[in-house]
C-alpha angles and dihedrals in degrees: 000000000000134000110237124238115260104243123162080228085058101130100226116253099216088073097261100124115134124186092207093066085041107111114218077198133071117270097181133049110328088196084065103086096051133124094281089051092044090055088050108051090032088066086033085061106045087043097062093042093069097045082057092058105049094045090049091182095108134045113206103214105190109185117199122208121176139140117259113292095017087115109253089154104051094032085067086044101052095041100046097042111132095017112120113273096209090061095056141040140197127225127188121189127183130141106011128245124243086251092053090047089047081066136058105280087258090060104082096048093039087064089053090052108136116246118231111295104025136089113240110201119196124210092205116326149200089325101080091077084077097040117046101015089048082054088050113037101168095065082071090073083068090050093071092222107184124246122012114327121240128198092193104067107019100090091050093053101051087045085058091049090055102042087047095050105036079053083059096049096053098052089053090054103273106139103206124206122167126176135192112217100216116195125161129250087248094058098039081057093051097051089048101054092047081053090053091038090048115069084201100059095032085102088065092055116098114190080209079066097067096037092054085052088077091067088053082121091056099037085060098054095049094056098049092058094044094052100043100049096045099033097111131154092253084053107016119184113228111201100211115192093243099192092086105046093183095059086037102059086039084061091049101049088051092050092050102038086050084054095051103051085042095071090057103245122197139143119268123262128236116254123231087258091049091055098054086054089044083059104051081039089060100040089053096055094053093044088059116091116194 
């Protein structure tokens, strides 16, 4: 397992979390997320990805929470740009489909796991069964759960399921990361209406958006008893002030790119065997003319 990155957005491990002392501003260096960063931890990025790759002994899996227009899509974009696409994957999950339902809630984001070697990246995840679900009860009654249903242990019980399985995951090489994007109801605000004034970004804007703004309360409610009891230093939450995004995807390609090295990435080395066929390889080679 790995050692998670200090960070002062490090979500505590003991349970102690609270929403309410979560900026949605920076509270370190704001130069830190400029061109000169961006290069770096572009190359930084790429670099380890490959490593990552060669040495196909560990999956990165980085989950991404946020409220509507806390930018969970371009934050993705903008991190992961020039990283090999054919070492990393996207996947996006919102209402569930007849066949997910047909399965436990884990079910549907199990089968987008990512294999050794490559980054997983979730769009929202399997939270969101205690998010948004646990905002919204009644859709429960669509999800055929066997016996008689009880709102007073269910959530405790799906918070158990993800925390035992994301500890699972981490003995057998998955490096979890998972970052709420935190953003604050004045700036969601903000983002909305320049989607409604700008004829180029009105396809972003959902009416359901503003109506799902009324439950914030208990959005954030939701969330502060989600993070603190399955932040954990095999799949740490990191609570990433989410008003400035360029700070903010500064934050979570550190994050990522410190996790990375800490696991002590390198490319395999030939084995003695490798290296006496690396030989005949190479005589045979330079006894070929063309």
């Amino acid at each position: 397992m790995f050692e998670a990155p200090a960070s002062p957005y490090l979500v505590p491990f003991d349970g102690t979390f609270k929403v309410s002392e979560a900026s949605t501003v920076p509270v370190t260096n704001g130069q830190r997320h400029l061109g000169e960063f961006r290069k770096w931890a572009r190359s930084n990025l790429k670099q380890s990805q490959r490593v990552l790759a060669a040495g196909d002994r560990h999956s990165v899996l980085l989950v991404f929470q946020a409220m509507d227009a806390a930018g969970k899509d371009s934050t993705i974009r903008a991190v992961m740009q020039g990283v090999d696409p054919s070492g990393c994957q996207v996947s996006e999950f919102k209402r569930p489909s007849d066949l997910e339902i047909d399965h436990d809630f884990l079910w549907r984001t199990s089968c987008r796991l990512p294999e050794r070697g490559r980054i997983g990246i979730f769009n929202r995840s399997q939270y969101e069964e205690v998010l948004v679900v646990r905002v919204h009860p009644k859709i429960l009654a669509s999800q055929r759960l066997p016996g008689e249903l009880n709102l007073e242990t269910i959530w405790d019980d799906r918070l158990r399921s993800i925390r035992e399985q994301e500890e699972h995951l981490a003995r057998n090489g998955t490096v979890i990361i998972k970052f709420w994007l935190n953003v604050s109801k004045e700036q969601q605000k903000k983002r909305f209406l320049a989607r409604l004034d700008d004829p180029d970004r009105n396809w972003k804007f959902e009416p359901q958006d503003v109506i799902e703004r009324r439950y914030w309360d208990a959005y954030m409610r939701a969330y502060e008893e989600a993070l603190k009891v399955t932040s954990k230093p095999w799949a740490p939450w990191y609570a990433i002030p989410a008003d400035d995004k360029g700070y903010m995807r500064a934050r979570v390609a550190e994050i990522i790119i410190e996790s990375l090295q800490g696991i002590g990435l390198r490319y395999p080395e030939p084995s003695a065997d490798d290296r006496a066929r690396f030989a005949e390889s190479r005589a045979e080679l330079d006894s070929q003319t063309d």
